[in-house]
C-alpha positions in Angstrom: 0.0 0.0 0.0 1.3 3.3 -0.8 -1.0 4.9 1.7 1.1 3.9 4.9 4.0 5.2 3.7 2.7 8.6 3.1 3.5 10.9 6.0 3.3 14.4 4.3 2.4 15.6 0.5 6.3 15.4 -0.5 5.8 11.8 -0.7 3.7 12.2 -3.8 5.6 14.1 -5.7 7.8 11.4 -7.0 4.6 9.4 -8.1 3.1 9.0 -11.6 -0.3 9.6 -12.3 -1.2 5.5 -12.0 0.4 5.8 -9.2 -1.5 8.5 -7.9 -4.9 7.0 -8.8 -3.9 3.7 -6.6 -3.1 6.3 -3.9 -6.6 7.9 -4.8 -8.3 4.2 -4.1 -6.5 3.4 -1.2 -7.5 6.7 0.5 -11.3 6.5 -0.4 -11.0 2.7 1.0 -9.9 4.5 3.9 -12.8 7.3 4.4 -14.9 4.2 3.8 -13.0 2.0 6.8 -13.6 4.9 9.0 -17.0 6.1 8.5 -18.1 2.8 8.3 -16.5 1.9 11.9 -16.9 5.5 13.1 -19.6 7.2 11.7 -19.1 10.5 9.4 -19.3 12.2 6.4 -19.3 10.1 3.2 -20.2 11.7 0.4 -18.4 14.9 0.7 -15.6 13.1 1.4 -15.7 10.4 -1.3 -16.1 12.7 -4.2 -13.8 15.2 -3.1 -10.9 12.3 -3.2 -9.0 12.7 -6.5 -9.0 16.3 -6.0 -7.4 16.1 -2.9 -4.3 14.0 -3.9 -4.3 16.2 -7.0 -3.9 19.2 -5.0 -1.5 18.0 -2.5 0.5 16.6 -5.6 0.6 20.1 -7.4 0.9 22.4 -4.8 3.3 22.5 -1.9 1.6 22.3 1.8 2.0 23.7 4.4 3.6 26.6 2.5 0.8 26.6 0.0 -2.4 27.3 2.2 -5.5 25.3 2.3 -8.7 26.3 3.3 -11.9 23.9 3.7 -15.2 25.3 3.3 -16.7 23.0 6.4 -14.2 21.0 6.3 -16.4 18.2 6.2 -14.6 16.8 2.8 -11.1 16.6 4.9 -10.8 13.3 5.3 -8.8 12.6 2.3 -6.6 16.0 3.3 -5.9 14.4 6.6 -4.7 10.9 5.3 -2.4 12.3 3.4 -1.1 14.9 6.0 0.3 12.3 8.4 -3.5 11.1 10.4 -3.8 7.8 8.3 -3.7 5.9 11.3 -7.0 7.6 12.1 -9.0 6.0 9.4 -7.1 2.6 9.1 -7.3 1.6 12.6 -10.2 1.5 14.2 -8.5 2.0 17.8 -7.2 5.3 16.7 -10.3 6.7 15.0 -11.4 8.7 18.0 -8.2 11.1 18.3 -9.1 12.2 14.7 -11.7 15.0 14.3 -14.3 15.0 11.6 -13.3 18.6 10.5 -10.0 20.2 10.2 -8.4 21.4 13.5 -4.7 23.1 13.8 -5.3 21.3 17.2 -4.9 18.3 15.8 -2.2 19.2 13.1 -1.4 23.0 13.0 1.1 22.4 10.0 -1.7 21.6 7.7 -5.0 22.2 9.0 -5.1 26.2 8.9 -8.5 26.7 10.7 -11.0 25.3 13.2 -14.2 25.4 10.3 -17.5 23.5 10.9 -19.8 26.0 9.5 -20.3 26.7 6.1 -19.7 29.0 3.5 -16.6 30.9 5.1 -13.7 29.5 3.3 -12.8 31.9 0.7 -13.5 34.8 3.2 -10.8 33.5 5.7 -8.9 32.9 2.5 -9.0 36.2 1.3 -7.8 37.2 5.1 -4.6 34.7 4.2 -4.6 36.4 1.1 -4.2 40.2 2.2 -1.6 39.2 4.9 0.6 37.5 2.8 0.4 40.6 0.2 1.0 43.0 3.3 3.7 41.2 5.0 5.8 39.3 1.8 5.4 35.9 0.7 4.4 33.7 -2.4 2.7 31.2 -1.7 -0.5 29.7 -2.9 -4.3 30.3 -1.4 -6.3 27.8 -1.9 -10.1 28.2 -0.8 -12.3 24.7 -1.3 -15.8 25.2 -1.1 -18.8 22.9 -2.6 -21.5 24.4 -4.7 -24.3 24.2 -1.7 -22.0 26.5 0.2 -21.9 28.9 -2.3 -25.5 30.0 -1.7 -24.2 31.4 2.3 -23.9 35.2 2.3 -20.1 34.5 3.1 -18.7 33.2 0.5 -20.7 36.0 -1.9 -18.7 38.3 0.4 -15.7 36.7 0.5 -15.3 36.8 -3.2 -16.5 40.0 -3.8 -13.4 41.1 -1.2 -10.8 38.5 -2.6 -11.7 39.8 -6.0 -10.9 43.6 -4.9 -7.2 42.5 -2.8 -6.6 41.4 -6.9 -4.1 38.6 -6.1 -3.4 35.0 -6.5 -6.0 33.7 -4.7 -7.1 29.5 -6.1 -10.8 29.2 -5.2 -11.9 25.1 -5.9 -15.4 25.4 -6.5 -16.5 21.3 -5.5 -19.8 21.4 -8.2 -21.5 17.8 -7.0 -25.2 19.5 -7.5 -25.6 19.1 -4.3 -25.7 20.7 -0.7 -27.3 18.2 1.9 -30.2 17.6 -0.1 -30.8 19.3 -3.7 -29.3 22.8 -4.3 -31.7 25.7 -4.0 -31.1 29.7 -5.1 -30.7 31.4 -8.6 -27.0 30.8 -8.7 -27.4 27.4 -9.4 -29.5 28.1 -12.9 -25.5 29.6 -13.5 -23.8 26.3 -12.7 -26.0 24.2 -14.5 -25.4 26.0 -18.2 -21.7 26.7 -17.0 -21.5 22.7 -16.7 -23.7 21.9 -20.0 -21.6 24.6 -21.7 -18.5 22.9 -20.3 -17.8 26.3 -18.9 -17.6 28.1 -22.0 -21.1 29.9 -21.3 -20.9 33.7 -22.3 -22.5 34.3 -19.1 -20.2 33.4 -15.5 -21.2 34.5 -12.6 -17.7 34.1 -11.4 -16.4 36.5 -14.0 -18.8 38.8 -13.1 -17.2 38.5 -9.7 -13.3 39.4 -11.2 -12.0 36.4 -11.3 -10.3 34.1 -14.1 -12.7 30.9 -14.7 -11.6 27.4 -15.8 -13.8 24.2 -15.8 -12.8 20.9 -15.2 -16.0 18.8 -16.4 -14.7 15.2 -15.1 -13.9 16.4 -11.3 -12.9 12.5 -10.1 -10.2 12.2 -13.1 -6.8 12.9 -11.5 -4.7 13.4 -14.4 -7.2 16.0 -15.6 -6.9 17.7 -12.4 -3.5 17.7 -12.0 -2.9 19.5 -15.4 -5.9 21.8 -14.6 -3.9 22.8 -11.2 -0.6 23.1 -12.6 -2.0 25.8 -15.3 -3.2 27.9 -12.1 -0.1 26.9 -9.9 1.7 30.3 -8.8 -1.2 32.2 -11.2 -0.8 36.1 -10.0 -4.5 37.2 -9.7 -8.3 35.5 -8.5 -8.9 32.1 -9.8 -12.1 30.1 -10.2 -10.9 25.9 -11.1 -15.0 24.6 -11.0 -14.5 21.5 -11.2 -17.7 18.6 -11.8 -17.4 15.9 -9.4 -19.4 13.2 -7.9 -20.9 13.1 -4.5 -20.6 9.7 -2.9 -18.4 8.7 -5.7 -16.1 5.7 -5.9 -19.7 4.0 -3.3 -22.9 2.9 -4.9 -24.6 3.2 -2.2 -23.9 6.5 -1.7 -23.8 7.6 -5.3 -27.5 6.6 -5.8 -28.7 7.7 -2.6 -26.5 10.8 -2.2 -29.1 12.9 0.5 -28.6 9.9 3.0 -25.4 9.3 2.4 -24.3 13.0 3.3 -23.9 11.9 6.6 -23.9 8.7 8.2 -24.0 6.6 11.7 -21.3 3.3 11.0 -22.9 1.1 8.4 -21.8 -2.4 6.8 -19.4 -1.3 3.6 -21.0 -4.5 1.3 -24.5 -3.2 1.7 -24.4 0.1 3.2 -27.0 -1.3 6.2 -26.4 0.5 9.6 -25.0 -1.7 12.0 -27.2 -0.5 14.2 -30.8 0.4 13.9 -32.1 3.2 16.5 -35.8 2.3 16.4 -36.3 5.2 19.2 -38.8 8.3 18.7 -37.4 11.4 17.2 -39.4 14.7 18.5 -38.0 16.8 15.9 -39.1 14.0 13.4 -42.3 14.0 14.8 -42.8 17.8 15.0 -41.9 17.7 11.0 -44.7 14.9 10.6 -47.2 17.5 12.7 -46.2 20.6 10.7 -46.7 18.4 7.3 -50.6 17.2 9.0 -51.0 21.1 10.1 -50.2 22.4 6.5 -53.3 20.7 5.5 -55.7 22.3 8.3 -53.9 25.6 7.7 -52.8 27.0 4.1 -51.0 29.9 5.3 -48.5 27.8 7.2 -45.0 27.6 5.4 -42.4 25.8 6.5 -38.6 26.9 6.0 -35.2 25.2 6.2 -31.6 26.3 5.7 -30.5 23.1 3.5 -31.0 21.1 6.8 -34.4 19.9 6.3 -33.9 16.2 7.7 -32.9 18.0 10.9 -37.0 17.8 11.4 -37.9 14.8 9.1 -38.4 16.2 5.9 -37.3 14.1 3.5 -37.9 14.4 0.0 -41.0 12.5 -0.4 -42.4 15.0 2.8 -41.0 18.1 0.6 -42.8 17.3 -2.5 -46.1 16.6 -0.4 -45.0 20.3 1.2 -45.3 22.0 -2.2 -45.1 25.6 -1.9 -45.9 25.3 1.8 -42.0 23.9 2.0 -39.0 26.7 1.2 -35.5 25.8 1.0 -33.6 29.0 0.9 -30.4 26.9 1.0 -27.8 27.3 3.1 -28.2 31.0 4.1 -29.6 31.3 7.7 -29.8 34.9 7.9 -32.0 35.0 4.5 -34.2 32.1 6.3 -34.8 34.8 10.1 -35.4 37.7 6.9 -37.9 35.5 4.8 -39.7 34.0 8.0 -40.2 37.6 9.2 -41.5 39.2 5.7 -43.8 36.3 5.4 -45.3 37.2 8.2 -45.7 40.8 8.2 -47.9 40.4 5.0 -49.7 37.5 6.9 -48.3 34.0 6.1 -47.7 31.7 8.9 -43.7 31.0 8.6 -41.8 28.4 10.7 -38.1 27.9 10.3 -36.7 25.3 12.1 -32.4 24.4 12.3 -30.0 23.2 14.7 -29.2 25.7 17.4 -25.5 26.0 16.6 -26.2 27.1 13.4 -28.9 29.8 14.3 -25.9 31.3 16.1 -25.5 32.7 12.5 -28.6 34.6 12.5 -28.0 36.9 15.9 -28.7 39.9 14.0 -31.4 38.9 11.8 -33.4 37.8 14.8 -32.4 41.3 16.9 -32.5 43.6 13.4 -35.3 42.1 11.0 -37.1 40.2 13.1 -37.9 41.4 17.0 -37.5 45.4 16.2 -39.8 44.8 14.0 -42.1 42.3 16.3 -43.4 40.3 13.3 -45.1 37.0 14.3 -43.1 34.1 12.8 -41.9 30.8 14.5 -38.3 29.5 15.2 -37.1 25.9 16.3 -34.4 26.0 17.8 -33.1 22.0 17.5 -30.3 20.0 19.1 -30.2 22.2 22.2 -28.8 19.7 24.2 -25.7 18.4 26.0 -26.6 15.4 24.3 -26.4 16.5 20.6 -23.5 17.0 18.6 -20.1 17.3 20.3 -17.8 18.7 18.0 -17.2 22.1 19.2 -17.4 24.0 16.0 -21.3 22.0 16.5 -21.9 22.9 20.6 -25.9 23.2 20.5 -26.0 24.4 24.1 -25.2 28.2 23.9 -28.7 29.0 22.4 -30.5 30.3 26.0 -27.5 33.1 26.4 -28.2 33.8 22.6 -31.8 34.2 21.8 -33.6 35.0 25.4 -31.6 38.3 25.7 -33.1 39.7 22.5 -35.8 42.0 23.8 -39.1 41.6 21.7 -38.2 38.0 21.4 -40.3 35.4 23.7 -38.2 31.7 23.8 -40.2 29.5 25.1 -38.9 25.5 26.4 -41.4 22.6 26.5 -40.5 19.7 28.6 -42.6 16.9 26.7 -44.4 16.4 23.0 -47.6 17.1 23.8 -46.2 20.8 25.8 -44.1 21.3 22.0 -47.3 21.3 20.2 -49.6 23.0 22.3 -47.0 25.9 22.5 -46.4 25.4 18.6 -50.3 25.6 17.3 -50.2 28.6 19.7 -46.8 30.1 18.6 -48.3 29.6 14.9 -51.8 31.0 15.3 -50.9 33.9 17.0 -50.3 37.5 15.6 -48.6 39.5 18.3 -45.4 37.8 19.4 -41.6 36.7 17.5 -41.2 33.3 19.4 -38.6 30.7 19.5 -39.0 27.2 20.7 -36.4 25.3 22.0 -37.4 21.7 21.0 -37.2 19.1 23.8 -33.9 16.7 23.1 -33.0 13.2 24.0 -35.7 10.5 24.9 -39.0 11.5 23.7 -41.0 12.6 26.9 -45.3 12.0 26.6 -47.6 13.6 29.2 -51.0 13.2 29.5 -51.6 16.3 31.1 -53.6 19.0 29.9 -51.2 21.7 28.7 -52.7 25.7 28.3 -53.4 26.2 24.5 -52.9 29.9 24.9 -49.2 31.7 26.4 -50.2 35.0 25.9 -50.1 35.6 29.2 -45.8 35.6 29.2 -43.6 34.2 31.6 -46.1 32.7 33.5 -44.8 29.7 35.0 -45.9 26.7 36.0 -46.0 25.3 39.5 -45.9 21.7 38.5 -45.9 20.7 42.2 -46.1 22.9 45.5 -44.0 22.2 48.3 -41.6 24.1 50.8 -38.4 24.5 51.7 -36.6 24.1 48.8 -37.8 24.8 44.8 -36.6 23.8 41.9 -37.1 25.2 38.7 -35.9 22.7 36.1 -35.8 24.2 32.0 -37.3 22.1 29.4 -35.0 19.1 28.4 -34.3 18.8 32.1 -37.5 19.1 33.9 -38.2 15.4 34.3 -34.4 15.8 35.8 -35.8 18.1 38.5 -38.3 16.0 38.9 -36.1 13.1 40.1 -34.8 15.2 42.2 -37.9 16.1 43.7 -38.5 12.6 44.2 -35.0 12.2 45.8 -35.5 14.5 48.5 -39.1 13.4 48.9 -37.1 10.6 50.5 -35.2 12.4 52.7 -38.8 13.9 54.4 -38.2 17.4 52.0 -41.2 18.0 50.1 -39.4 20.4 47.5 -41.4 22.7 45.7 -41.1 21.6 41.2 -41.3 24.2 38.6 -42.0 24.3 34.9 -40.4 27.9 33.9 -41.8 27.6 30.1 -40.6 31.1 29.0 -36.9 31.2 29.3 -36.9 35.3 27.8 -38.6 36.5 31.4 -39.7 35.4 35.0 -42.7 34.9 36.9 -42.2 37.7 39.6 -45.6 36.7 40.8 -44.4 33.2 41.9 -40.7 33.8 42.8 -42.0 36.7 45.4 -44.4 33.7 46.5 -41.2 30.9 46.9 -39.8 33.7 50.0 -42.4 33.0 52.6 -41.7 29.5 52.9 -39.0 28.6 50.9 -34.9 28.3 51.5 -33.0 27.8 48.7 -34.1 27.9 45.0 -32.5 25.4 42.4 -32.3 26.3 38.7 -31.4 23.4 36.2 -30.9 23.7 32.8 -29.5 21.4 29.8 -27.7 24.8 28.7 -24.7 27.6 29.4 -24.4 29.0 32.8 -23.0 32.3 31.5 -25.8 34.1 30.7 -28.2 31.5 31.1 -31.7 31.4 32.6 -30.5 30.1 36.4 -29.0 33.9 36.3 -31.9 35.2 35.6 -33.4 34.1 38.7 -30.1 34.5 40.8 -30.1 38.5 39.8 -33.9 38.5 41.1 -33.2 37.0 43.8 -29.9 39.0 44.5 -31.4 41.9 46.8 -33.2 39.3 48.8 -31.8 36.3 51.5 -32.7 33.5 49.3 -30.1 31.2 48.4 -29.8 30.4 44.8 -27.9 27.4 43.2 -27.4 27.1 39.4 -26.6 23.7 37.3 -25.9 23.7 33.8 -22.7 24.3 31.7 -19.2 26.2 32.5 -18.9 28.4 29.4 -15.8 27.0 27.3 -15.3 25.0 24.3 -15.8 21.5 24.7 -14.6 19.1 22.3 -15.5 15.9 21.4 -16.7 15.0 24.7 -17.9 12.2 27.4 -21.5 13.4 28.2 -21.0 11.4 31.3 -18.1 13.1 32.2 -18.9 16.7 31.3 -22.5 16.2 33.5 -19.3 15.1 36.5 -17.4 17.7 35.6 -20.1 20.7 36.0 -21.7 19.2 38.9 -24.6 18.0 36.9 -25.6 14.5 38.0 -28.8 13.7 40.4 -26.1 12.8 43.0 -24.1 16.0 42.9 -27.4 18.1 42.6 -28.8 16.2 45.8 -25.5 16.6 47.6 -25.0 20.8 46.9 -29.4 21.1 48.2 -28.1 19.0 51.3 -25.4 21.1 51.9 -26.9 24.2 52.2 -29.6 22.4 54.3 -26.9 21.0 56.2 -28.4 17.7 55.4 -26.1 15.1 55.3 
């Protein structure tokens, strides 16, 4: 195997083109051993193969600079930068990060990048201070065509264009994002491919920069010729180059949405190895929203290129009709559209992942809350127990979106709370709400939950005790509620609280907790900085109750042991029981 006895890009530069193309297989065998075992991106990462060895054959890293748009089609860039070992054995696939990470290998990997559509702009920033402070080497920006449709990279070239100088940007065309590509642009890239990128009109011209077209993207030798022609080239470059998602897989070449991403599967058949036959609440609120479309025709339903994140799939989509928009993946255009929609009457929902509505802070504050228009935002994955890849944290979302005046964020604690507050959240004309979608096991109550919460930050005294009260935020109220249990066992009959509005407090019932009440616990599946326990420790401040907070320490946690980060921020029933006994002086 050539593979194993490549430690750095030099040791391709000796090889033929044959050669290369063995290296080519032996790396997407590789990908394949490690998503398979692992979990990961495949497609990306398969169809972005030939052009990696290609790249690292021409050009000369780490003097030449690379920048991946995501970085989720790095794998490749990794093998051949020394992390092999990370995709061939199976007991060293955990030390190796699914994006890059100058943590992991500051000599090649340039950036931490998990979001999309910001390589050329950091490129362009590589770009400028090279130009300012002498050098010659190559910039290289990678991005995918389903990137191309983020505000960021429009910006990016539009600057790197201006600076004038050489500057490589690989367009990746698969015609694809995570699903099918949406946006005008891509009526562009279509004739530019069926022109073979002779088309009179470019949109990458009209941007400044020099265009060449590569029509067979997975063909090495035509890729190493189409990189040494740019190699060194003294102004903006576009090389758009046609490849194949999935490619080199069948399974993932015909199936290309499902095979964006992957839990580990069997290579020979593509079957996961492991089948999770568990509910999905943002699944099911997707089936919901799909039944409610029917009842209601003014309900429209929004993604940012994510719409599996709530179940959509394509068959749901084409049911959807013009009740579903994809606005690609553009978050800040999805807060804008959602609050248009509804200042001329249309019920818009948009619903992502709350790491990436971290994109949006402005949107929500600027064109959506000043403005008090009356659309509806999931917020998903807001959970400890969500993605752990730190460029992907989900759990920052409370000190984000709660603060924003004019902005009500409400946090169910089971199904049947999400859809009462959702049919509210939808039929109502007066408020901007976000809903932080319940994670983890799917929680069903058989309660009766209020179908209007226009009266805000009400809360909800699920249980009335003494002593002690805890108020326990969405995710983790039946967590509170254990707790309850816990000291019900000790003779404390604690006081439980569902909050509901995490944008606001109940003064009403906090001023009622002092008469026969001790200590107040908050607990919340979030950030402690500027979280909601705060909230109700700066009410409480001027007063003699006690207040304890559980949730997060604010700080970048990667790749981690839920068990260990719930032990390491005193998070576990036991620790929680033992801090309430302390101050009790219970023990």
């Amino acid at each position: 195997m050539y593979i194993e006895k490549i430690n750095s890009p030099k040791d391709l530069k000796g090889l033929s083109i044959e050669q290369l193309k063995i290296v080519a297989d032996e790396v997407r065998a590789g990908v394949l051993n490690r998503v398979s075992n692992h979990g990961g991106h495949v497609g990306p990462n398969l169809g972005f193969t030939e052009a990696t060895v290609a790249l690292h054959y021409v050009f000369n890293a780490p003097e030449d600079k690379f920048v991946f748009d995501i970085s989720h089609q790095s794998y490749p860039h990794k093998m051949l930068t020394g992390r092999a070992k990370g995709f061939l054995d199976v007991s060293d696939m955990d030390a190796i990060s699914g994006y890059s990470s100058p943590l992991e290998n500051p000599e090649y990997d340039n950036f931490e990048i998990g979001h999309t559509s910001t390589s050329i702009a950091l490129a362009s920033g590589l770009q400028k201070a090279r130009d300012i402070i002498g050098g010659t080497e190559n910039v290289i920006a990678v991005i995918g065509d389903g990137s191309l449709s983020g505000g960021e990279a429009f910006e990016g070239l539009d600057t790197a264009s201006e600076i004038g100088t050489n500057i490589i940007v690989v367009v990746n065309d698969n015609e694809m994002s995570i699903a099918e590509n949406h946006g005008g642009l891509y009526k562009n890239l279509k004739l530019l491919r069926e022109s073979n990128g002779q088309a009179e009109l470019n949109f990458f011209k009209s941007m400044g920069f020099d265009y060449m077209y590569v029509n067979d993207g997975n063909d090495i030798s035509r890729l190493v010729d189409a990189f040494n022609k740019v190699k060194d080239i003294d102004h903006p470059m576009v090389v758009h180059i046609h490849t194949e998602k999935g490619h080199g897989y069948k399974p993932a070449v015909e199936n290309k949405e499902r095979w964006h991403w992957s839990m580990p599967f069997n290579i020979e058949d593509g079957s996961l190895k492991a089948i999770n036959s568990k509910e999905s609440i943002s699944s099911m609120l997707g089936h919901w929203l799909l039944d409610e479309m029917k009842r209601d025709e003014k309900l429209v339903v929004i993604t940012a290129g994510t719409p599996a994140s709530f179940g959509f799939t394509k068959e749901e989509r084409l049911q959807a009709g013009k009740q579903f928009i994809d606005v690609g993946i553009a978050e800040e255009e999805a807060v804008a559209l959602a609050s248009g929609m509804a200042k001329r009457g249309a019920h818009p929902v948009f619903s992502d992942f709350a790491t990436f509505f971290q994109r949006t802070y402005d949107q929500l504050c600027q064109d959506l809350a000043v403005n008090g228009n009356p659309a509806v935002f999931n917020v998903l994955g807001a959970t400890i127990y969500g993605m752990n890849d730190f460029t992907h944290i989900c759990f920052f979302d409370i000190p984000m979106i709660s603060h924003i005046p004019n902005l009500h964020y409400l946090a169910p604690t089971s199904y049947e709370e999400l859809i009462a507050m959702e049919k509210w959240a939808i039929n109502q004309d007066k408020y901007s709400i976000a809903i932080r979608v319940p994670e983890g096991p799917v929680v069903h109550s058989p309660e009766e939950y209020d179908t209007d919460y226009s009266d805000l930050n009400k809360f909800k005294m699920a249980h009335r005790g003494e002593k002690v009260a805890i108020i326990a935020v969405g995710n983790f109220f039946q967590k509170g509620d254990a707790i309850r249990q816990s000291l019900a066992n000790d003779g404390i009959d604690a006081t439980l609280i569902n909050p509901r509005y995490l944008s606001g407090v109940d003064e009403n019932m906090l001023d009622g907790l002092k008469k026969d009440h001790q200590i107040v616990v908050t607990i919340e599946d979030g950030s402690l900085d500027g979280g909601f326990g705060e909230r109700i420790s700066r009410f409480y401040g001027p007063t003699t109750m006690k207040v304890l907070n559980f949730g997060v320490k604010k700080a970048l946690y990667d790749r981690y042991d839920v068990n260990k980060l719930l032990m390491d921020n005193n998070l576990t029933d036991e620790q929680i029981l033992s801090s309430i006994k302390s101050v009790l002086n219970i023990y």
